[in-house]
C-alpha positions, -999 to 999 in steps of 0.1 A, spaced: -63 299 -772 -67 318 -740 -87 288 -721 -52 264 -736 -29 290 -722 -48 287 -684 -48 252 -686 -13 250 -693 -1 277 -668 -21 254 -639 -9 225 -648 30 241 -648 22 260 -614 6 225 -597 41 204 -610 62 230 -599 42 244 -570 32 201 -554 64 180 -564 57 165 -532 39 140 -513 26 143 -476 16 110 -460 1 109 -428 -18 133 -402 -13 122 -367 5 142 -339 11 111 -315 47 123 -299 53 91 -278 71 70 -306 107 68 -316 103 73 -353 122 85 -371 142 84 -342 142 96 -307 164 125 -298 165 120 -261 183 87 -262 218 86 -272 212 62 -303 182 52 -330 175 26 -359 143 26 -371 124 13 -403 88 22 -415 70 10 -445 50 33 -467 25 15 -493 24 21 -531 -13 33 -526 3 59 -502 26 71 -525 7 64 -558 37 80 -580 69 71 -592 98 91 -601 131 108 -582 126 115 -544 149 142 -536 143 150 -503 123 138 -474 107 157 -443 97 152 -408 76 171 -390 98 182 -355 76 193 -327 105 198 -304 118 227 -285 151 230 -292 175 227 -323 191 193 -321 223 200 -311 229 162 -296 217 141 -323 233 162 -358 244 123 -375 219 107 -388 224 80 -421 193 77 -444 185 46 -462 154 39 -488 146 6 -503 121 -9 -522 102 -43 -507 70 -60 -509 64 -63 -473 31 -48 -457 43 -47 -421 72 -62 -404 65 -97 -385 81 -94 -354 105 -73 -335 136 -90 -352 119 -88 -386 146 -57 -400 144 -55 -440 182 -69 -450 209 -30 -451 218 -49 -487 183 -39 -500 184 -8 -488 199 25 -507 221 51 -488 207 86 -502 220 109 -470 245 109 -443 249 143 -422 231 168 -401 195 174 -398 188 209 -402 164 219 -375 154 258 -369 123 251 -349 95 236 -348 74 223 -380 84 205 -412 126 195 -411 136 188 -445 170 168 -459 174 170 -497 195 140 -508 226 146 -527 215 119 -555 175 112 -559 165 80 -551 143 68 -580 110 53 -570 89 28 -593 61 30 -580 49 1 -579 62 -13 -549 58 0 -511 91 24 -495 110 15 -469 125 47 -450 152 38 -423 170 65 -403 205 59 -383 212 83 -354 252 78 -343 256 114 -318 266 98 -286 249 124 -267 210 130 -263 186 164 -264 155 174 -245 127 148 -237 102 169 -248 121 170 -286 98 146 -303 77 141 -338 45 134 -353 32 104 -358 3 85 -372 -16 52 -360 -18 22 -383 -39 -10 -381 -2 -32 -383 32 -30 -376 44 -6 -401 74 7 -380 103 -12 -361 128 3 -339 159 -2 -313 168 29 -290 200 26 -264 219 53 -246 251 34 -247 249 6 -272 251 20 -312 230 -4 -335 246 -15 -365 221 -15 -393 241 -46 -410 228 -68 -380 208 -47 -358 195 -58 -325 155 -66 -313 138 -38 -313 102 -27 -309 70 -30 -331 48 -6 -335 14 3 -351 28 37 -364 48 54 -388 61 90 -389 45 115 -410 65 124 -440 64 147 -470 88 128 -502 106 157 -518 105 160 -561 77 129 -565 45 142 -580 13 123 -581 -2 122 -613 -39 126 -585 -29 145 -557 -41 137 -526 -60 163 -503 -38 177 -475 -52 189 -441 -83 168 -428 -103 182 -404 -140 188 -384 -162 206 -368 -194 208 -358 -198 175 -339 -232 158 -327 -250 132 -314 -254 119 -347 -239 141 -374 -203 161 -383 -192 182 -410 -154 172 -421 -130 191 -446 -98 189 -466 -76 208 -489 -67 206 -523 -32 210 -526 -38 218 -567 -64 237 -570 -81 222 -600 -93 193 -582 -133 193 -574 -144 151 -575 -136 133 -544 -147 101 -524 -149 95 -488 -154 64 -465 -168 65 -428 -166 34 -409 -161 20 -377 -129 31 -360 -101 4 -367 -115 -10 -396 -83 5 -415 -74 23 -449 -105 12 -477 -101 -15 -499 -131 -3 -525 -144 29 -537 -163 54 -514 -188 78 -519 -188 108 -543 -191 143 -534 -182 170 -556 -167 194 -532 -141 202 -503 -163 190 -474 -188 169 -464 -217 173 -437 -228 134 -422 -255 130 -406 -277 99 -393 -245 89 -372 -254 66 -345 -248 84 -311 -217 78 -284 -195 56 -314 -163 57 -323 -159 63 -362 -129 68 -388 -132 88 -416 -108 88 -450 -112 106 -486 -93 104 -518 -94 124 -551 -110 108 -577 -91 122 -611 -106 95 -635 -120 60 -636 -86 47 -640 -69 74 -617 -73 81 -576 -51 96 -553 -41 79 -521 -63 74 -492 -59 108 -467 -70 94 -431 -78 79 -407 -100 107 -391 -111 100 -361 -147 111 -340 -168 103 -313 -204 111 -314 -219 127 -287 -244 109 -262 -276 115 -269 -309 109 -242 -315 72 -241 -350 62 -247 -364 32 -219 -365 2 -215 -326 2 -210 -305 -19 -197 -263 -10 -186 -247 -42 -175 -211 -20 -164 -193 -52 -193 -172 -21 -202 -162 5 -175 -168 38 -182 -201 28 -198 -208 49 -225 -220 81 -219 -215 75 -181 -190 99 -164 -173 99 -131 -173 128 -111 -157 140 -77 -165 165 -47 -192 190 -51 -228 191 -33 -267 180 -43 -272 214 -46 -243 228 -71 -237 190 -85 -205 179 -86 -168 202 -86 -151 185 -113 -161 161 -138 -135 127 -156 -124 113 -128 -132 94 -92 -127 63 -78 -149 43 -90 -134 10 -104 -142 -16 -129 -150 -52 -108 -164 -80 -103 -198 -75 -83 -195 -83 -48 -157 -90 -57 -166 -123 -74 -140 -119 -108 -128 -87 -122 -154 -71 -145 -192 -66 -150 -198 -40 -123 -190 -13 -108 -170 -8 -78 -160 16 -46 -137 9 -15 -151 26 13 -120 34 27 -107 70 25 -118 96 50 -134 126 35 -139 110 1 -169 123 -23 -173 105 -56 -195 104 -82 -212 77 -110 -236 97 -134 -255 83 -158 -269 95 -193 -300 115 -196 -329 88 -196 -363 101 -213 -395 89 -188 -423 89 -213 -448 79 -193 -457 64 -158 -451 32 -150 -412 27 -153 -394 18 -125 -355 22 -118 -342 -15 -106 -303 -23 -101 -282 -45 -78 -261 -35 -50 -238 -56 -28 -213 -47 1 -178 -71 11 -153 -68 29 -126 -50 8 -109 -78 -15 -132 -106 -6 -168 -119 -14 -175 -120 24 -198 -96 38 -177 -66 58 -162 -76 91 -153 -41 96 -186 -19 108 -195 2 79 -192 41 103 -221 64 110 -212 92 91 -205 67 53 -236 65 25 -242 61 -10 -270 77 -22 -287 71 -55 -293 106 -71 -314 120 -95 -316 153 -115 -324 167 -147 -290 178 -153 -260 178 -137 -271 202 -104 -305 199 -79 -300 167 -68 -328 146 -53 -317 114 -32 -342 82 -39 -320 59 -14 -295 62 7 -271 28 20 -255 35 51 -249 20 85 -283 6 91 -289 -2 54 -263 -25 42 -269 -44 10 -259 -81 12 -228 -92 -2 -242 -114 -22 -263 -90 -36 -294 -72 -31 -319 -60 -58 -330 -21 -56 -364 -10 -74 -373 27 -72 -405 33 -85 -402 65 -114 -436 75 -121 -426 111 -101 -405 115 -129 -429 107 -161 -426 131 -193 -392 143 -176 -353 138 -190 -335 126 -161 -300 114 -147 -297 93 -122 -261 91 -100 -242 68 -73 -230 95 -48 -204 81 -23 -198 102 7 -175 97 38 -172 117 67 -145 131 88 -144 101 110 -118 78 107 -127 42 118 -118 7 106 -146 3 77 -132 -13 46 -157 -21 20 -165 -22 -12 -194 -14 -27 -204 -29 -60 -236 -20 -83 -244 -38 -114 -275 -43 -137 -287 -6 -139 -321 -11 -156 -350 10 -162 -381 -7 -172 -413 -10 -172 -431 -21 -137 -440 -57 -140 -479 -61 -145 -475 -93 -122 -457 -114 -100 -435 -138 -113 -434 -176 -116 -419 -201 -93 -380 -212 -100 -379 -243 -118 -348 -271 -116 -343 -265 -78 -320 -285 -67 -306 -292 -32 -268 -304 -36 -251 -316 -4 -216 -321 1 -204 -353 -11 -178 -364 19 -187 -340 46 -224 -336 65 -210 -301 79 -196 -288 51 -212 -261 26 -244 -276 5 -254 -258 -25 -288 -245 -30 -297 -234 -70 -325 -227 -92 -332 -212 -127 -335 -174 -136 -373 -166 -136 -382 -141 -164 -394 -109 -144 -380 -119 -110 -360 -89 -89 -345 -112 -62 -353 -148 -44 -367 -152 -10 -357 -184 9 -374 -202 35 -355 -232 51 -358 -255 79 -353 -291 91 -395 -302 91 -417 -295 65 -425 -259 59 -399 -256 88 -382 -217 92 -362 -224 118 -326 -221 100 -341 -189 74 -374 -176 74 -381 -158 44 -348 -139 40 -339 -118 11 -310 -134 -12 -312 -105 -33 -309 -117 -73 -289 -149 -71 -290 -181 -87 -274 -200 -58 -270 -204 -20 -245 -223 1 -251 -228 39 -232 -252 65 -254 -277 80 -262 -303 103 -245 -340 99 -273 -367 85 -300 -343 83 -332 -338 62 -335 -304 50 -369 -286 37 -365 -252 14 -385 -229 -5 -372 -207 -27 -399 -174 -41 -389 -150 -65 -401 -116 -64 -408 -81 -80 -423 -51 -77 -463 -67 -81 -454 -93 -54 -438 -129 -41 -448 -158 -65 -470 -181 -52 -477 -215 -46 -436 -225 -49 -429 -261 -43 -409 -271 -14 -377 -289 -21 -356 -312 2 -321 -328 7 -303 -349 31 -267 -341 41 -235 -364 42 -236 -386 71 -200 -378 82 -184 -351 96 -153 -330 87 -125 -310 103 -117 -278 78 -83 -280 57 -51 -262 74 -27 -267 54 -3 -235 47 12 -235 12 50 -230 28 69 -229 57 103 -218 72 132 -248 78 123 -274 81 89 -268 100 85 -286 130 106 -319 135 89 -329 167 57 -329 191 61 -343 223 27 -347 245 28 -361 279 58 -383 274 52 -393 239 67 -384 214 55 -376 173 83 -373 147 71 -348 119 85 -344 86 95 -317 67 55 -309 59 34 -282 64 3 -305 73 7 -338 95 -19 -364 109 -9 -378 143 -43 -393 147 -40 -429 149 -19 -423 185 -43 -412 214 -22 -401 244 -39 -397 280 -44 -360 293 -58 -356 325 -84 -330 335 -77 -302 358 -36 -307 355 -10 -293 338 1 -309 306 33 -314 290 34 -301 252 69 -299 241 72 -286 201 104 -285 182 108 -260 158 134 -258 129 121 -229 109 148 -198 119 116 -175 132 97 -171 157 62 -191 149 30 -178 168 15 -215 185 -22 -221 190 -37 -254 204 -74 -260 201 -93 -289 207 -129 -298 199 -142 -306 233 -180 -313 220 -166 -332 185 -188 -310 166 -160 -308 138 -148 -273 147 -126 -256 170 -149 -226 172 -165 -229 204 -161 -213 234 -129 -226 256 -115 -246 230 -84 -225 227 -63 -238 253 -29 -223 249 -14 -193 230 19 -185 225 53 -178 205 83 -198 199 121 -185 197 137 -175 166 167 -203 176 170 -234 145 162 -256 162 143 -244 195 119 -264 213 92 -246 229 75 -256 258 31 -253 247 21 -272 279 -8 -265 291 -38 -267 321 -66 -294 308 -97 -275 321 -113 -294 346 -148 -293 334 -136 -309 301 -156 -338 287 -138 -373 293 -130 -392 268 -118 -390 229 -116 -353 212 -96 -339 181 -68 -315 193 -51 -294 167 -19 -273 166 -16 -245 141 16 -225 140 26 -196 113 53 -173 111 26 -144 110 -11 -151 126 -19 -125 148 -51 -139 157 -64 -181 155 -75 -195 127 -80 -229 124 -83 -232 89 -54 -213 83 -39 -224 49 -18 -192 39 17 -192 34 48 -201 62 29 -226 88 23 -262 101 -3 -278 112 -8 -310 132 -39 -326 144 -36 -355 175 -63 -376 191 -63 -371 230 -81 -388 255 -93 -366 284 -92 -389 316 -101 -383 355 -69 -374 374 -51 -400 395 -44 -373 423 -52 -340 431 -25 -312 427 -17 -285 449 -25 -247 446 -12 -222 450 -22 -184 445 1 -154 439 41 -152 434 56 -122 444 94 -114 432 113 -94 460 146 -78 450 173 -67 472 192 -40 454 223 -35 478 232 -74 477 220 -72 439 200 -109 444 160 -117 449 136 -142 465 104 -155 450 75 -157 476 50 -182 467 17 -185 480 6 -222 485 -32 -224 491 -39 -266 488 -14 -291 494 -34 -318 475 -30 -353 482 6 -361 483 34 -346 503 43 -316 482 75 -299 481 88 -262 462 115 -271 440 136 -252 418 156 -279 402 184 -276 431 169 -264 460 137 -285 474 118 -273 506 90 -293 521 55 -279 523 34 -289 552 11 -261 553 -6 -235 530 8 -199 534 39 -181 518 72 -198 510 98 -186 500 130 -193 477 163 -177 472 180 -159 470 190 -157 436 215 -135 418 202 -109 396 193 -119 360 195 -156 370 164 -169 361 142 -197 382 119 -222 373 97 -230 399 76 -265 403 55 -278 437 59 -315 433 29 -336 444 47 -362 464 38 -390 452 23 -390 420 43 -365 396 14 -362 371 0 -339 398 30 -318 396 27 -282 390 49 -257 376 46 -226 393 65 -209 362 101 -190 355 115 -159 375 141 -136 369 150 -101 382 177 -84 361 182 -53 375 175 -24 399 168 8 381 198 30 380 201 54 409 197 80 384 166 67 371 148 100 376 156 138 374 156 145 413 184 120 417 203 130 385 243 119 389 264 150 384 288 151 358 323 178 358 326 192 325 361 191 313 384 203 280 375 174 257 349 142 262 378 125 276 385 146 309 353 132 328 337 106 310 318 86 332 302 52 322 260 49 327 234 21 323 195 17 309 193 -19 323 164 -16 341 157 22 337 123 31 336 100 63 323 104 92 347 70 102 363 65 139 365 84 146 335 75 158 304 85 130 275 107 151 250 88 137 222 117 134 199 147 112 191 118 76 197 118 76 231 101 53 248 109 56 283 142 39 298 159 71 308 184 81 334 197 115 341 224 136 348 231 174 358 261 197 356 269 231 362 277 256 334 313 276 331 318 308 333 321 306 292 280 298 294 286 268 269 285 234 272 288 199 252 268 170 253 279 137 242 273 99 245 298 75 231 303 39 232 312 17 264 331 -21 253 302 -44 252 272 -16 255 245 1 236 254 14 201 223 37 196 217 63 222 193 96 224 198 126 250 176 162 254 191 188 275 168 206 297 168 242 319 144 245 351 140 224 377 128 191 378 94 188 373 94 223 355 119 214 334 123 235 298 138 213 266 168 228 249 178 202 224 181 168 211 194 147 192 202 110 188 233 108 159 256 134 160 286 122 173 313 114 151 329 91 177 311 57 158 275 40 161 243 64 170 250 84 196 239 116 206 261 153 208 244 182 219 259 220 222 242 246 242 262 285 244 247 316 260 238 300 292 244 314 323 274 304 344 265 285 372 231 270 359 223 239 365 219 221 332 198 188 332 209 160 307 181 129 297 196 97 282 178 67 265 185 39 239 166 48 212 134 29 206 143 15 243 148 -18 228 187 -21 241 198 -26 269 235 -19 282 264 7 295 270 38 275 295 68 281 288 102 290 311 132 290 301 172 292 325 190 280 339 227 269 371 244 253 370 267 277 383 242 301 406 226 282 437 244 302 457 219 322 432 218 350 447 224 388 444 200 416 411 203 430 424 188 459 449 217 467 425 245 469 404 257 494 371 282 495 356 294 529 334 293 546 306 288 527 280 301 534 295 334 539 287 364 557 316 390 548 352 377 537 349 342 512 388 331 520 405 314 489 436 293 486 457 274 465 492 263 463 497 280 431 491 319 424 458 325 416 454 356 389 423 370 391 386 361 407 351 367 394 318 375 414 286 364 394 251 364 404 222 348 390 214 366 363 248 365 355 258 402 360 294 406 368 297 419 412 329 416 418 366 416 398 395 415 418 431 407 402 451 387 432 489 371 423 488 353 449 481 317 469 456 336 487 432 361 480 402 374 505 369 386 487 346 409 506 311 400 500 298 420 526 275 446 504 261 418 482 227 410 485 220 377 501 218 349 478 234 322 454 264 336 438 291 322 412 329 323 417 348 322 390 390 314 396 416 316 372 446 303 382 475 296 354 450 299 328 426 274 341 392 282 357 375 272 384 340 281 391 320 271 422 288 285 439 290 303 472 257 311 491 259 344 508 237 349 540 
């Protein structure tokens, strides 16, 4: 009777104590399920599966758990909704279960008082059968929105078990809500009132984690269940569809677990044959690395390897500072794709990263490390075309653990791997019976120069040291370019079993070396080289390893294409429409709207040693950098020396024609060449492949012929302005007069030369540009342009402080502006540049003389038709010792950029220095300048009317004015008051015989105004 009694009284205390049922044990915070209390609105569905739930019956409540900070204040209307469905997962993001299958069981506030498990209890149960799965959908309608760290927990599935739309303005309506998200979770959830008739165990976790084992627990939530079964699988593999394993207890210890994998583990109650609980899982774990046994290979297909680490600062000696991170990237090696290596960009001054590798056990000697190694140019297969700097390596490291680092090999400056690829083999035997790590160690110093390259390993092996050299390469094959003798041939062979790398030999006679002798490919399967037109090539290609070259290796041979080839330029896009027109000598070649043209079938006559017309109409909108090139030995490229003939730039105008001519050298080969003309919007140096974006190119036959005369010379041209009449001449200095009668033209004006010397033209007005040619005489293709000439401008006479224009400060800006110029300022010499405001020379100056009230006002404004971006500094000193103040560039609030600058505390009758420049000096116009004060502002007396002498004075300064004068003021130069005298009257006397000879200031006030001048007492 007693034994019935306790049987009874657990099974009453586990029905009333667990009428609920948890499901799920994540703590993922970064979905929107139930629904997101930082946005202003939430729908959201999730399916829960009968084998979850296994139980039927009246759910009276549900629960969340709420990991959240605050209370919810913002999101206090939500709408609950359960339904019954068969589904499994939703389809798609538009896949919502139907609102008429759904069952409203709460609408009303979510009672939140902190963090942990939030329960509603629904006013009427909702009565579950069971048998199939739940849908739970939650409305959230509060306009407003809470914290975004207010989140809950959720737990991972293998399919779409939730759906949800989120919106800070737009409300769903669960009758025809919106596409929303899918997602591989649901939130955890306890159902209120339900009992399982086999509990499931609560609270999964582990401990003791290994290389290969883990001990994992749970909790019975009744306390009279003991039988259990578990599953562990690979992670992913989802909740079990069979039985698991038995165990008769509340944990279980695993062992034999393979090292460094990723595992889930799940475990039900098993109450009878008939009778388990839901599966309680996934768990997840990661076994720990473990020391690698050898031979091993790591072929970087997935980036971190396993049980590789990145690592970052730190020394050999203490090992790296902190371990998870660097940059070190997943690539392609030597940037050919995107994966299956590892890669660095030698880039970033002071950098120190770190690759390590597992522990490796050496058992014996005879292992040997081998990997691959390649260096590019940063983002191209090409080897680096920046210099890899002095004070850059990668060492390959080794150590025992993670400190005491011993370097094997070092790349640097004088030990660059190809960028192809070149095989590394670092013998280990030092290292037998050890447990070692080896690392990649990139270092770069505090130097800062152009290298940009990235570094790629792959194929990190440790073996055993091959016993022998290996075989010769079988199926090698010489594969020339089909169309074009100088274009790339390809060179390929099969893998040999034991090979490190392949050695090439390669010439044009048998066993010839004369194009590679024996050179290191490194551990490629290919090689592509640029040969000769119609030419019989001989090759050899040896693999090697550690015991040696293979021997004996066939020689293989190919002959290339008997034609020749220009390289493709043709740009994918251009501006406009392109170029419409090339004019060479006098004919003319209509052009499409194309980015690529062939004008070849035309020759056109150029003759050496003269000037040649090239006239190129652009319609594109920008400016287009112009290159002309021709092939003067018809090799097929434009590469050699003195084939560029011309650079330049067109004009932004569409359409502008821009004049390319050009001087045929007179050592050029007569006859037939290729001539090309490559333009782009941006190609800052010549390419004559160029096929990038925004460009044209054009290729023309020319025909280089003997001239029919000889031109005249001439040497320099020397512009010579005349600033008072504001007009220039152009002296030109003829030094041949060639074979005609030549005569200086410029297009109006012609004056006969009949001997070599100076002559000159003009004058000219200022900014009137002149072209300039010396015509022959008789034959005009012997014409020469001498070029275009303009002078715009003097400099300012204020161009420089010593000759600063002096400005009289008035009330407001209005009293004494004065109008200046920058057209044709230039940087002052001697002064120091005030570094602020971008100047970059262009400045005049200005000086004034500060009141009696020891402040001043700087300001520019705009002049009709001028500058509308000026910068000023005002300086103290003297020139050339001259002591910055302020400045400033934007502070006026008379419109555009202009500077305003306020000094106080000065002393009265200082000399105040004022700088002015357009900013960035790319402007060029009038501005105006005022100084200014309040101080003055009075209605100012007629200068004209008053009278101070003499000056300098010895005794008794006499002053005069038409108007009483009220009171005058001695200053000196440190500004200590000398004299006061009150005077009423036109004239006033001031004895300055007891002051100290020197520079004083004189201040007068006379109806409120003041005057101040300087006096110099002898």
């Amino acid at each position: 009777m007693k034994k019935i009694t306790l049987c009874l009284f657990l099974l009453l205390f586990y029905v009333v104590g667990f009428s609920q049922i948890p499901i799920g044990n994540g703590t993922n915070e970064a979905q929107a399920l139930p629904f997101d209390p930082f946005y202003g609105y939430t729908y959201s569905q999730s399916i829960y599966t009968s084998a979850e739930i296994n139980a039927s019956g009246d759910i009276t409540g549900i629960s969340w758990y709420f990991s959240g900070t605050t209370l919810l204040p913002n999101s206090q209307n939500i709408t609950i909704y359960l339904g019954h469905s068969t589904r499994t997962a939703f389809a798609s993001t538009s896949d919502w279960e139907a609102l008429a299958s759904l069952t409203q069981v709460y609408t009303g506030a979510i009672p939140v008082t902190g963090p942990g498990w939030v329960t509603v209890t629904f006013p009427t149960p909702f009565t579950y059968n069971g048998t199939d799965n739940l849908i739970v959908a939650v409305d959230e309608n509060m306009a407003s929105y809470d914290s975004s760290s207010d989140d809950f927990y959720n737990t991972s599935s293998t399919t779409g078990r939730s759906i949800y739309y989120r919106n800070d303005t737009t409300n769903p309506d669960p009758a025809s809500p919106p596409t929303g998200n899918l997602v591989s979770f649901y939130p955890n959830v306890i159902f209120e009132g339900i009992t399982q008739a086999c509990p499931q165990p609560t609270n999964l976790v582990s401990s003791n984690l290994t290389s290969n084992s883990i001990d994992i627990a749970w909790t019975d939530p009744t306390g009279v269940q003991f039988d259990y079964e578990y599953v562990v699988q690979a992670q992913g593999t989802g909740m079990p569809t069979g039985s698991g394993t038995a165990v008769g207890d509340l944990m279980v210890s695993l062992n034999s677990l393979t090292p460094n994998t990723s595992y889930e583990f799940w475990v039900r109650a098993y109450c009878s044959v008939s009778d388990q609980s839901a599966w309680l899982g996934p768990l997840f774990f990661t076994t720990e690395c473990s020391t690698y046994t050898v031979p091993s290979l790591e072929n970087f297909s997935t980036y971190v390897p396993g049980c590789w680490q990145e690592a970052d600062n730190g020394d050999l000696v203490a090992g790296p500072a902190t371990f998870g991170s660097s940059t070190w990237v997943a690539d392609g090696f030597g940037n050919v794709g995107s994966t299956g290596a590892a890669r660095y960009n030698i880039y970033t001054t002071g950098a120190n990263d770190w690759l390590l590798s597992p522990l490796y056990d050496i058992p014996a000697v005879g292992y040997e490390l081998k990997f691959d190694a390649a260096a590019t140019q940063y983002g191209s297969t090409s080897a680096p075309t920046t210099p890899w700097e002095a004070d850059d390596y990668v060492e390959v490291l080794v150590s025992t653990g993670t400190t005491n680092w011993t370097v094997l090999y070092t790349y640097n400056n004088t030990n660059v791997p190809s960028n192809v690829g070149s095989a590394n083999v670092i013998d280990l035997d030092a290292y037998s019976g050890q447990t070692v790590r080896f690392a990649f160690r990139v270092v770069e110093g505090a130097a800062n120069g152009s290298a940009d390259i990235d570094f790629s390993i792959d194929n990190f092996e440790i073996r055993l040291t091959p016993a022998t050299a290996p075989d010769c390469a079988t199926n090698v094959i010489g594969t020339p370019d089909a169309s074009c003798g100088n274009f790339d041939n390809v060179l390929s062979w099969d893998a040999v079993s034991g090979a490190d790398g392949y050695r090439i030999t390669l010439g044009t006679t048998p066993g010839g070396n004369e194009v590679l002798d024996n050179v290191d490919l490194g551990s490629v399967l290919s090689y592509s080289f640029a040969g000769a037109i119609n030419t019989m090539y001989y090759f050899t290609i040896t693999p090697y390893n550690g015991s040696g070259n293979a021997s004996g290796c066939a020689e293989a041979t190919f002959t290339t294409n008997a034609n020749g080839c220009y390289c493709v330029s043709n740009p994918s896009s251009n501006d406009g429409l392109g170029i419409t027109n090339v004019q060479l000598v006098s004919t003319n070649f209509p052009t499409t709207d194309v980015t690529y043209f062939d004008h070849t079938a035309t020759s056109v006559d150029m003759p050496q040693g003269l000037n040649n017309n090239v006239q190129i109409t652009f319609a594109t909108g920008y400016t287009y950098t112009t290159y002309i090139l021709i092939d003067f030995n018809d090799d097929f490229d434009f590469n050699d020396a003195g084939e560029l003939v011309f650079t330049g730039e067109s004009l932004s105008d569409d359409p502008t024609t821009y004049n390319a001519s050009f001087v045929m050298p007179g050592a050029a080969p007569l006859g037939s060449h290729r001539m090309r003309i490559v333009t782009a919007d941006y190609l800052p140096t010549v390419d004559p492949c160029y096929s990038d974006t925004y460009g044209v190119t054009l290729d023309f036959t020319i025909n280089i012929v003997a001239p029919s005369c000889s031109p005249p010379t001439f040497g320099t041209v020397t512009v010579v302005e005349n600033c008072n009449a504001s007009e220039y001449v152009v002296n030109v200095d003829i030094t041949g007069l060639g074979s005609g009668s030549p005569s200086l033209t410029d297009g109006v004006t012609t004056l006969p030369v009949s001997a070599t010397g100076v002559v000159q033209v003009g004058p000219y007005a200022f900014g009137s540009p002149v072209t300039l040619t010396i015509l022959h005489g008789s034959d005009n293709i012997c014409d020469v342009n001498v070029g275009t000439y303009n002078f715009v401008a003097c400099p300012p006479a204020n161009d420089d402080c010593a000759n600063a224009e002096v400005l009289t400060p008035g009330g407001v800006f209005a009293d004494n502006a004065v109008v200046g110029t920058n057209v044709a300022a230039t940087a002052s010499s001697g002064e120091t540049a005030p570094g602020c405001a971008s100047y970059l020379g262009g400045d005049v100056w200005y000086q004034v003389t500060v009141p009696a009230s020891g402040s001043l006002t700087f300001e520019n404004n705009t002049q009709t038709g001028g500058i509308t971006d000026s910068a000023a500094a005002v300086y103290s000193g003297t020139c050339g010792a001259l002591v910055l103040l302020g400045c400033n560039d934007s502070s006026s609030t008379a419109g555009d950029d202009h500077p305003l600058i306020t000094v106080s505390g000065r002393t009265p009758g200082e000399t105040l220095y004022y700088r002015v420049w357009e900013y960035s000096n790319d402007n060029f116009g009038e501005f105006q300048v005022s100084v200014y004060d309040a101080s003055l502002s009075a209605t100012a007396f007629e200068l004209t009317n008053f009278m101070a002498y003499p000056n300098p004075v010895k005794d008794i300064l006499n002053l005069e004015y038409t108007s009483n004068m009220t009171s005058v003021t001695v200053f000196n130069m440190i500004g200590q008051q000398v004299i006061n005298q009150k005077v009423n009257a036109t004239t006033a006397k001031i004895n300055m015989t007891e002051l100290n000879s020197g520079t004083y200031v004189v201040q007068v006030v006379i109806d409120g105004t003041t005057q101040v001048l300087k006096v110099v007492k002898e």
